[in-house]
C-alpha positions as CSV (number, residue, x, y, z in Angstrom):
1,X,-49.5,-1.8,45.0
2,X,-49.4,-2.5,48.6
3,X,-46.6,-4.3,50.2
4,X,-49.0,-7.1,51.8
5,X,-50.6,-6.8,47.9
6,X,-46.7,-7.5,46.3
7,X,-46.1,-10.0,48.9
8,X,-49.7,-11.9,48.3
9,X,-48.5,-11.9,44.4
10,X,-44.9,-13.3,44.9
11,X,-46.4,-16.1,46.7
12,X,-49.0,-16.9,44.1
13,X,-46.2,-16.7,41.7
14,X,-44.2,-19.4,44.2
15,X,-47.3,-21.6,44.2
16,X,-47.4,-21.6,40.4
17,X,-44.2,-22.4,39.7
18,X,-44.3,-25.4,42.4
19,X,-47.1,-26.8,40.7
20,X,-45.4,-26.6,37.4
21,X,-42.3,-28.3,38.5
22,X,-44.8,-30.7,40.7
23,X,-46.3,-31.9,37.5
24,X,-43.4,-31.7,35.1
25,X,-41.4,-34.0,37.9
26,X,-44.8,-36.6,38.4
27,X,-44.9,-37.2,34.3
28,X,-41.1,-37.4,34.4
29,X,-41.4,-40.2,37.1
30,X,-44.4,-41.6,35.2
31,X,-42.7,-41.7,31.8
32,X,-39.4,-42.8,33.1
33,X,-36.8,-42.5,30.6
34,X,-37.1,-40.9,27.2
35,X,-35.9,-42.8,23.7
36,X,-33.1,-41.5,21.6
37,X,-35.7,-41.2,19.4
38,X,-37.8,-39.0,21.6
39,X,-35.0,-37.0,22.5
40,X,-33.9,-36.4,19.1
41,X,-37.4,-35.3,18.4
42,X,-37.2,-32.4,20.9
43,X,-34.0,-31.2,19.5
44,X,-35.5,-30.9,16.3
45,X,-38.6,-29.4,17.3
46,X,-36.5,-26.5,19.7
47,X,-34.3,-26.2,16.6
48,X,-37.4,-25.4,14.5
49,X,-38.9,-23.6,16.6
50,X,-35.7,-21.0,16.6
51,X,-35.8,-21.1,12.7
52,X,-39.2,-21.1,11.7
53,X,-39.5,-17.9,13.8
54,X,-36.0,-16.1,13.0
55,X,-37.5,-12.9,11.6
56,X,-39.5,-12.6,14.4
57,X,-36.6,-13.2,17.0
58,X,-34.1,-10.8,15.2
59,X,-36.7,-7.8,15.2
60,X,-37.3,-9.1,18.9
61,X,-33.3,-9.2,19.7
62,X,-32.8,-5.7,18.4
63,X,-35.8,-3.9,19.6
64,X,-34.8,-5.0,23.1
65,X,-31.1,-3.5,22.4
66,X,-32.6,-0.3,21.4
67,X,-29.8,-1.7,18.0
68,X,-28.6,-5.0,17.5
69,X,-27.0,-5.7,14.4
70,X,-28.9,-8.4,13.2
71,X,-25.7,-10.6,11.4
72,X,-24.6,-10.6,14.9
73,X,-27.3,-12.1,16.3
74,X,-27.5,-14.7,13.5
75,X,-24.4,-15.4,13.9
76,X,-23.9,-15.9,17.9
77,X,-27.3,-16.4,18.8
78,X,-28.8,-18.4,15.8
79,X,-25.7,-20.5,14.3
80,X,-24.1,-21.4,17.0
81,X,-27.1,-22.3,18.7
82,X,-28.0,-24.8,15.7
83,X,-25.0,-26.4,15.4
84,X,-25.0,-27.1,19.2
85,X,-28.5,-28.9,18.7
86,X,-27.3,-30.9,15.2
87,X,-23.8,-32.0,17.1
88,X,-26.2,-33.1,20.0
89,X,-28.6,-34.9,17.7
90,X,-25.5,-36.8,15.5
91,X,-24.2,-37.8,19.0
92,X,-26.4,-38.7,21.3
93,X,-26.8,-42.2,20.5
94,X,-23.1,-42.8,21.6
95,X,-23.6,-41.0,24.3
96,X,-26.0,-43.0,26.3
97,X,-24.3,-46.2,25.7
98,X,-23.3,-47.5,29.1
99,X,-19.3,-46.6,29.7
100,X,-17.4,-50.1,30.8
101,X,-15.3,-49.6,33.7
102,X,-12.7,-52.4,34.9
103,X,-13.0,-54.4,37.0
104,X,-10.6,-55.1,40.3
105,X,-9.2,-58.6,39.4
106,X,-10.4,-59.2,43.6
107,X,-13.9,-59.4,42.4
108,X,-13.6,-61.0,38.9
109,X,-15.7,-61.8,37.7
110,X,-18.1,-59.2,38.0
111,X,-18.1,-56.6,36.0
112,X,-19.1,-52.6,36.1
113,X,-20.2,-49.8,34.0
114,X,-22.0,-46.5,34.1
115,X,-25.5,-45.9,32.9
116,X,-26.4,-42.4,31.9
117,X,-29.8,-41.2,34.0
118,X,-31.5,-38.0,33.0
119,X,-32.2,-36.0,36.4
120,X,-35.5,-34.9,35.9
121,X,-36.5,-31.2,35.6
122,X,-34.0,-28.6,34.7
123,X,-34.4,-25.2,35.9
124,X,-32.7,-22.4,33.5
125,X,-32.4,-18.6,34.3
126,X,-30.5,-17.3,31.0
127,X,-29.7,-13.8,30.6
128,X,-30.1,-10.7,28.2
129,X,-26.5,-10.5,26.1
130,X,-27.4,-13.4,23.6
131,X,-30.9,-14.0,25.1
132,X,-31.6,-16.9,22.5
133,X,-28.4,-19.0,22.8
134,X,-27.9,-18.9,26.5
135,X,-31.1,-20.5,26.5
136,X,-31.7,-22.4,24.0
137,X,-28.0,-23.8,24.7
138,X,-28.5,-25.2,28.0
139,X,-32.5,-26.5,27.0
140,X,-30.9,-28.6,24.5
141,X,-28.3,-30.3,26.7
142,X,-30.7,-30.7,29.2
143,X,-33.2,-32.5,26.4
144,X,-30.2,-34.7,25.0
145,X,-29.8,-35.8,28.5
146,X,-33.8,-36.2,28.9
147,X,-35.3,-33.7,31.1
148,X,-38.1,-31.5,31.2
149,X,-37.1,-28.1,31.5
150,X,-38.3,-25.1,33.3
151,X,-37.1,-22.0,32.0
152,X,-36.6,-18.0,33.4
153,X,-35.3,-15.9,30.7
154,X,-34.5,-12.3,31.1
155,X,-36.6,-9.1,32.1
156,X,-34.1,-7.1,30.1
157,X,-35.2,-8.4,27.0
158,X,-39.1,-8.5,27.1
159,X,-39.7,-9.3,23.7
160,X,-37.5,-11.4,23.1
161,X,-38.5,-13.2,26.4
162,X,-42.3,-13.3,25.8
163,X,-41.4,-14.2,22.3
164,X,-39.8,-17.2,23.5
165,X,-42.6,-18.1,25.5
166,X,-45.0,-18.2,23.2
167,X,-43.0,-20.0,20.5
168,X,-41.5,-23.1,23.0
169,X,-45.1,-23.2,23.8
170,X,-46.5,-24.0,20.7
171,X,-43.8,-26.3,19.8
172,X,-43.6,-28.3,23.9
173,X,-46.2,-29.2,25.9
174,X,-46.3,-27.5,29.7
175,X,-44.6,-31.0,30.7
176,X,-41.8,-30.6,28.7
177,X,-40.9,-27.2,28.5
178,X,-42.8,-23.8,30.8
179,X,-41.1,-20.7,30.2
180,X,-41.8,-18.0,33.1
181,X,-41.5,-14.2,32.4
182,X,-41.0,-11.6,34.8
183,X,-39.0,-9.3,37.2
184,X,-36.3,-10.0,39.7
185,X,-39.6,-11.2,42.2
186,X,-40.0,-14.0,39.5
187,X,-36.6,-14.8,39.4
188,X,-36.0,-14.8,43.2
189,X,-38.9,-16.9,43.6
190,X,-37.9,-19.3,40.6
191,X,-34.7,-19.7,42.2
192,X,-35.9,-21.2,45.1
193,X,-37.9,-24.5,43.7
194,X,-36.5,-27.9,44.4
195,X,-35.3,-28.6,41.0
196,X,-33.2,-31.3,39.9
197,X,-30.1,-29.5,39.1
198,X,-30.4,-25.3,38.4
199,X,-28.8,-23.8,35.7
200,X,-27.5,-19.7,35.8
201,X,-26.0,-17.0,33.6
202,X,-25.1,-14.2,34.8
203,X,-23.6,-11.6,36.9
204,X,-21.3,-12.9,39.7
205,X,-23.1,-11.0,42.5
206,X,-26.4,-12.5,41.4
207,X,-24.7,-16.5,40.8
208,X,-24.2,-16.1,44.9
209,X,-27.6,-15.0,45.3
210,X,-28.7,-18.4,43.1
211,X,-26.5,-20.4,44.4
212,X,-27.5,-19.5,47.8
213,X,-31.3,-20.1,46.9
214,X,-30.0,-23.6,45.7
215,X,-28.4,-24.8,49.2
216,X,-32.0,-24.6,50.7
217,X,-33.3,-27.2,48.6
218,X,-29.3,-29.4,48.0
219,X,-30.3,-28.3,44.3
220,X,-26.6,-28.9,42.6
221,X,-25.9,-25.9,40.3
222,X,-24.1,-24.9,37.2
223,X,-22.8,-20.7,37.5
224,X,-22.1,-19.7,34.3
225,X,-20.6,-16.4,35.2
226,X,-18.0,-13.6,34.1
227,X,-15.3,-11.7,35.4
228,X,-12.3,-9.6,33.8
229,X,-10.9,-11.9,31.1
230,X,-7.8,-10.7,30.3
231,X,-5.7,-10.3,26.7
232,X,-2.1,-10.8,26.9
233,X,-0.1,-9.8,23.4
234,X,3.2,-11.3,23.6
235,X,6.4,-8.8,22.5
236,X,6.7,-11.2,19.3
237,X,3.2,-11.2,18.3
238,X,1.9,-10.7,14.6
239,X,0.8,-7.5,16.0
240,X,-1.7,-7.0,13.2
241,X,-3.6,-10.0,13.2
242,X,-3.6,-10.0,17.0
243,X,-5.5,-6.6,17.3
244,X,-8.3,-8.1,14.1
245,X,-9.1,-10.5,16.9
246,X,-9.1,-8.5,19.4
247,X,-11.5,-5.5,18.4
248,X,-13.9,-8.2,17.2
249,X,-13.9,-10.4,20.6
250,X,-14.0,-7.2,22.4
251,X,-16.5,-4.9,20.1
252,X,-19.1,-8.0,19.1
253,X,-22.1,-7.0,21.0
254,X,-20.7,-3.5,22.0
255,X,-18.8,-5.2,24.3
256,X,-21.6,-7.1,26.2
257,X,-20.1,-10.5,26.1
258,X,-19.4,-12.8,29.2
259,X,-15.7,-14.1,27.4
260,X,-14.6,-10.7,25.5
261,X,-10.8,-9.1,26.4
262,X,-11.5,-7.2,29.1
263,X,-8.2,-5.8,29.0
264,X,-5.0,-6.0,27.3
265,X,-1.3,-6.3,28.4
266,X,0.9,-5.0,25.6
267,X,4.8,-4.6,25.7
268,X,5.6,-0.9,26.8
269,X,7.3,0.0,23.8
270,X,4.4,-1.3,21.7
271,X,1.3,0.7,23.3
272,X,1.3,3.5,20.4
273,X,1.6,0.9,17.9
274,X,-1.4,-1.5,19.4
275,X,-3.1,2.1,19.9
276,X,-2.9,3.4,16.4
277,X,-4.0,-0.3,15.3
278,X,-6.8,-0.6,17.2
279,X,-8.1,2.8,15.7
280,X,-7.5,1.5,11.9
281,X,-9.4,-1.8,13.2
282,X,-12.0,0.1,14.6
283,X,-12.3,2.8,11.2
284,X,-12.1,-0.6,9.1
285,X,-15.0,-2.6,10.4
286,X,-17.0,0.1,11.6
287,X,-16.6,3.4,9.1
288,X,-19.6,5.2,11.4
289,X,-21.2,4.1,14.3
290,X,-24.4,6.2,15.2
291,X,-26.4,4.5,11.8
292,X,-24.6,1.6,11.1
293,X,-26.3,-1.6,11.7
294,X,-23.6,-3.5,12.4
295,X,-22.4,-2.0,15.7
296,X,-24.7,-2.6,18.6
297,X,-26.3,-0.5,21.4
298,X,-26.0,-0.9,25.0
299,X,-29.2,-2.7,26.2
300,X,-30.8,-0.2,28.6
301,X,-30.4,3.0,29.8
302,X,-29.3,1.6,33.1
303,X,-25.9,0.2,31.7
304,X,-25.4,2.7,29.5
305,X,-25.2,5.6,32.4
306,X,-23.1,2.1,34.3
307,X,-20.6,2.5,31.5
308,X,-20.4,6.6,31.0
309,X,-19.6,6.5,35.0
310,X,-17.0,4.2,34.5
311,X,-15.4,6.3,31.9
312,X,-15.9,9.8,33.9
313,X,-14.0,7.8,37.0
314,X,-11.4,7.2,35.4
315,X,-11.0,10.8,33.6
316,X,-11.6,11.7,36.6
317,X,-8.6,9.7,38.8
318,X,-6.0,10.0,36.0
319,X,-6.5,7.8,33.4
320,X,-6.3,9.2,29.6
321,X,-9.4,7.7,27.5
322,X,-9.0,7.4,23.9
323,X,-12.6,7.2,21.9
324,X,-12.2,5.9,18.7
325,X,-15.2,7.7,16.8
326,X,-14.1,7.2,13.1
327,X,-16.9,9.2,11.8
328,X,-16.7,12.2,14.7
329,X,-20.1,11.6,15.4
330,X,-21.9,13.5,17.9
331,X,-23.7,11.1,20.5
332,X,-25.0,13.5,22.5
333,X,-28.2,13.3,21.0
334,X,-29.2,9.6,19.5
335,X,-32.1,7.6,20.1
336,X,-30.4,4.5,21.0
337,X,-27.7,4.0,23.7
338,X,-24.3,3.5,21.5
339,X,-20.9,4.3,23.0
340,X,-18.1,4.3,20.7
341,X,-14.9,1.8,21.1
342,X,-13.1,4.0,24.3
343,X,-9.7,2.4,24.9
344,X,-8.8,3.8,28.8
345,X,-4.9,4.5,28.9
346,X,-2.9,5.1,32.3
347,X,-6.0,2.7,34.2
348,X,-5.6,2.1,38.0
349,X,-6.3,-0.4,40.5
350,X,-8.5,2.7,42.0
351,X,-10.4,2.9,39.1
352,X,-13.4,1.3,39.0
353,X,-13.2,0.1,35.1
354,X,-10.3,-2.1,36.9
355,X,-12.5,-3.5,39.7
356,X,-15.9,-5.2,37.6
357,X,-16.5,-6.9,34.9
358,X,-16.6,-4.0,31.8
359,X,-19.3,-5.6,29.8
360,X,-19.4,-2.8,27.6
361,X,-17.1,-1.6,24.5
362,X,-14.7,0.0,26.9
363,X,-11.1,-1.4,26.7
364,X,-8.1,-0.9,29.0
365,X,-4.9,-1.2,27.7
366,X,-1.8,-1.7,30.4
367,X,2.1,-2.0,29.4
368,X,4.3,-4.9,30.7
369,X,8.0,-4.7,30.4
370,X,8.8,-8.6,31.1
371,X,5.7,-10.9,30.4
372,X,5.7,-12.3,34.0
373,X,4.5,-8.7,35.3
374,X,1.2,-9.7,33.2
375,X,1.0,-13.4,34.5
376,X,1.3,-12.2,37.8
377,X,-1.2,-9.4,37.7
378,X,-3.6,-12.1,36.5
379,X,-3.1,-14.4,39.3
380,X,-3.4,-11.4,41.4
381,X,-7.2,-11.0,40.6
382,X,-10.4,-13.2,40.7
383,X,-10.1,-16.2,38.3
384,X,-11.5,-15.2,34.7
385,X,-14.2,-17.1,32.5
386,X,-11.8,-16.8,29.5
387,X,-7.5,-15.6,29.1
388,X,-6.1,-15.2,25.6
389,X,-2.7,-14.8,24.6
390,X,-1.2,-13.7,21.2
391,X,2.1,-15.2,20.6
392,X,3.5,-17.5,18.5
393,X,6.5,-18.8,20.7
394,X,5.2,-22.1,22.0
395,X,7.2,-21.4,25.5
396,X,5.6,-17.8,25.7
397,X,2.4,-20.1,25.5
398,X,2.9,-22.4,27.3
399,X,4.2,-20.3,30.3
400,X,0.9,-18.0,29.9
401,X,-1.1,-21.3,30.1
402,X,0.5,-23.3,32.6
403,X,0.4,-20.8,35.6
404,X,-3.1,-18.8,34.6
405,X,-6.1,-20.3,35.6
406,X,-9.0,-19.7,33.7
407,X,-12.2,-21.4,32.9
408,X,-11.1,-21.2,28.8
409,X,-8.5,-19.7,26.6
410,X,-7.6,-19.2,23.4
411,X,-4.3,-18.8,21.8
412,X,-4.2,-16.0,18.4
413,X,-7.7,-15.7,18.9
414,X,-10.3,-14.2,20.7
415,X,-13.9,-15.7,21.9
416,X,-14.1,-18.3,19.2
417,X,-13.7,-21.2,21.8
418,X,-17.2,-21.1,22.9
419,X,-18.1,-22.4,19.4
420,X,-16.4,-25.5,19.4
421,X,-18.8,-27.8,20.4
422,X,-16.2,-30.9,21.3
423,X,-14.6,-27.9,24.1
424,X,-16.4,-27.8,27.8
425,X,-17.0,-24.5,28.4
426,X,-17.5,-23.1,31.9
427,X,-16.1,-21.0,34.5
428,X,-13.9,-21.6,37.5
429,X,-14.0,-19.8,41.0
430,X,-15.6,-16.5,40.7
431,X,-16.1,-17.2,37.4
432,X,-18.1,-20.1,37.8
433,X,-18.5,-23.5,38.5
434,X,-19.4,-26.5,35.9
435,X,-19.8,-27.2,32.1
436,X,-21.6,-27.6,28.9
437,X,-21.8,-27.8,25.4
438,X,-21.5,-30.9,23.4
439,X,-21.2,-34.1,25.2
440,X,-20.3,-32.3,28.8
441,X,-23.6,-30.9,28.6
442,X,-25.3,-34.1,28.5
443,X,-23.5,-35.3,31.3
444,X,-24.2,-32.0,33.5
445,X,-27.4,-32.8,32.9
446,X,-27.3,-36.8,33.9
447,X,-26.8,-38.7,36.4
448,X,-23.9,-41.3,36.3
449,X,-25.0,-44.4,38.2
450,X,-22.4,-46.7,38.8
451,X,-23.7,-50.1,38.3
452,X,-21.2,-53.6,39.7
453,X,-23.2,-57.0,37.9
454,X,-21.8,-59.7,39.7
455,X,-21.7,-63.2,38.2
456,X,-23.5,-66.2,39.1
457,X,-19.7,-67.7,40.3
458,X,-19.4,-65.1,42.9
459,X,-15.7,-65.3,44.7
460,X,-17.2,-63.2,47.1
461,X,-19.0,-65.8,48.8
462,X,-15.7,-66.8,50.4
463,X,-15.5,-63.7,52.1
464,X,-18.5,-64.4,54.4
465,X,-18.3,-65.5,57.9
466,X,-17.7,-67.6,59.8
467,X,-14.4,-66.0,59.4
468,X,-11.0,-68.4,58.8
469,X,-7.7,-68.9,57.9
470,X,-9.3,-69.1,54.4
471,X,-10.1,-65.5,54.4
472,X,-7.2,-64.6,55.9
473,X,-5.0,-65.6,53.3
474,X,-7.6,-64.6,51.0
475,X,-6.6,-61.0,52.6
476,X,-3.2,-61.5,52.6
477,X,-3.0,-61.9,49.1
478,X,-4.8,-58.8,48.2
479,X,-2.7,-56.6,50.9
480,X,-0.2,-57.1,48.4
């Protein structure tokens, strides 16, 4: 194809996608609105339409890994997504009540309160790691809160993406939900519409490119993004249940999950110890790797020869890698892309395992000798989407907690906060910017209009000219 011919094709793509939003935003306007009863009604159709289909999306899922253990994706794609959409459903009602606010006893008696004001159509570009909960997740916020939704799921998982369209497409109408497939063209130009508020997951080099996409239009945006979440293991941590949590935040997925330890501080005395432990973990829940179906491939070839280069630069600048290959299988030759657990010993700021976000089932492991040497090399880096620390001396804790900033954390565990639905969960900085799940998705998704009712005695009336010693008393009084 020519490069007038690609450029001719982009912009009929652009036109498409401005006519869907055109008419998805006119029966919005038309409609006003929906009921809690409407509202409840999409939730239960998106939540059937994941269901009804599961075989079909788990055979998707891991066809597009090359391996996907399949009670991994039930587990974080298809029950956590379901029990987001029945806490939505149980709550909503509540949730669009209007919220009193008081009053200033200056303008009693009026009286104010918030009304909750869905914004209209949602655009949502959801990414390849858990391809059916990071979108599925953010449509159903964006329906409790009642919008129409325009969703770009991702290229990296075809399947799963085309499956998605043609399922939400029996079960919505083109007003309510349009799913668009396609490359990095379709994204770019999906990126650009004049949405009502834009939704991303992904990468923090592409969030700028979104967010910058967004400013054209003043389209307010939610990053949901990554970086190097760090693992902190306190000197008097239950060392055993610490690396259990560990290897399975870190190793669910191969490693390709936004909020999994990137690395881990451990006291210098205790590296051996964590070392051997991690091993026996590893040997535990995974006894081979190459056959088993419960340990997952890298999704592409692309990040798999990503993730060998990261492991060669740091052989290759000092660093002693550790693969833990309980089987001593040979993955030379293997028709997936599966990389065993590699812990990197020794790792440098030069290294470039230490400079990205892994994503992968690569771990570095660094020593502190006085737990402040951790805190500080944390706040010496890019703010993280998620910190955890094992330890079970509240001051050790607390200390960890107080002067780290991350978008989450957990304390003696790893990951599990992004399943509790009552818990915002977002980034901060480079790790992104806004919230959802639960009731803080509804409100990313509404608009809070503030709303002052003033009563037929209005005491206001004595503050109109002409101007006295009346009302200057009158402002006397409240100077006070």
């Amino acid at each position: 194809m020519s490069t007038v011919e690609a450029r001719i094709e982009v912009g009929g793509v652009a036109a498409a996608l401005r006519t869907t939003l055109d008419r998805q935003r006119k029966d919005f306007l038309k409609m006003g609105p929906p009921s809690v009863a409407l509202r409840r009604d999409r939730l239960a159709r998106l939540k059937k339409a994941l269901l009804d289909n599961k075989d079909a999306f788990l055979d998707a899922v891991s066809a597009d890994f090359g391996h996907r253990s399949k009670h991994e994706t039930m587990l974080t794609d298809f029950v956590v997504t379901a029990e987001g959409i029945k806490h939505m459903s149980k709550h909503l009602a509540k949730w669009m009540q209007p919220e009193k606010r008081p009053t200033s006893i200056n303008y009693f008696p009026a009286s104010n309160r918030i009304i909750f004001q869905p914004l209209g159509v949602i655009g949502i570009i959801s990414p390849w790691n858990y391809p059916i909960q990071l979108a599925f997740g953010p449509m159903a916020a964006a329906f409790a809160a009642g919008n129409r939704v325009m969703l770009k799921p991702s290229e990296f998982t075809p399947r799963t993406s085309d499956l998605m369209a043609k399922v939400l497409g029996a079960a919505f109408s083109d007003l309510e939900v349009s799913v668009v497939t396609g490359g990095p063209d379709v994204g770019e130009a999906f990126s650009k519409l004049p949405y009502d508020h834009l939704f991303f997951t992904g990468a923090t080099s592409v969030g700028r490119h979104v967010m910058r996409a967004a400013a054209e239009n003043l389209v307010p945006v939610t990053l949901e993004l990554g970086g190097k979440s760090p693992t902190i293991v306190d000197r008097g941590a239950r060392m055993e249940a610490a690396v259990g949590s560990i290897v399975q935040g870190k190793f669910l997925n191969a490693g390709q999950t936004c909020v999994a330890p990137d690395y881990v501080f451990v006291p210098e005395e205790k590296r051996d110890q964590f070392i051997d432990l991690v091993s026996k973990q590893v040997a535990k829940s995974y006894p081979t790797l190459k056959d088993n179906d419960d340990y997952t491939s890298v999704v592409n070839q692309r990040h798999y020869d990503r993730l060998r280069g990261l492991i060669a630069d740091a052989k290759a600048k000092g660093a002693k890698v550790v693969e833990v290959n309980p089987g001593n299988e040979n993955f030379e030759q293997q028709p997936t892309h599966k990389i065993p657990p590699t812990l990197i010993l020794d790792a440098t700021e030069d290294m470039k395992v230490m400079q990205d976000e892994i994503f992968g089932p690569l771990m570095p492991i660094k020593t502190y000798r006085q737990i402040d040497e951790a805190i500080d090399y944390v706040n010496d880096h890019g703010r993280p989407l998620a910190l955890y620390v094992f330890s079970d001396d509240k001051a050790v804790q607390n200390k960890v907690l107080s002067r780290t900033t991350s978008g989450g954390a957990c304390i003696n565990e790893t990951v599990m906060h992004v399943a509790q639905e009552d818990l915002p969960f977002g980034g901060v900085g480079p790790s992104g910017m806004g919230s959802y799940h639960g009731r803080d998705g509804f409100l990313t998704f509404s608009h809070k209009k503030s709303v002052m009712h003033q009563s037929k005695f209005n005491l206001l009336s004595m503050m109109r000219p002409p101007f006295g010693p009346r009302i200057e008393k009158l402002m006397a009084f409240m100077l006070k």
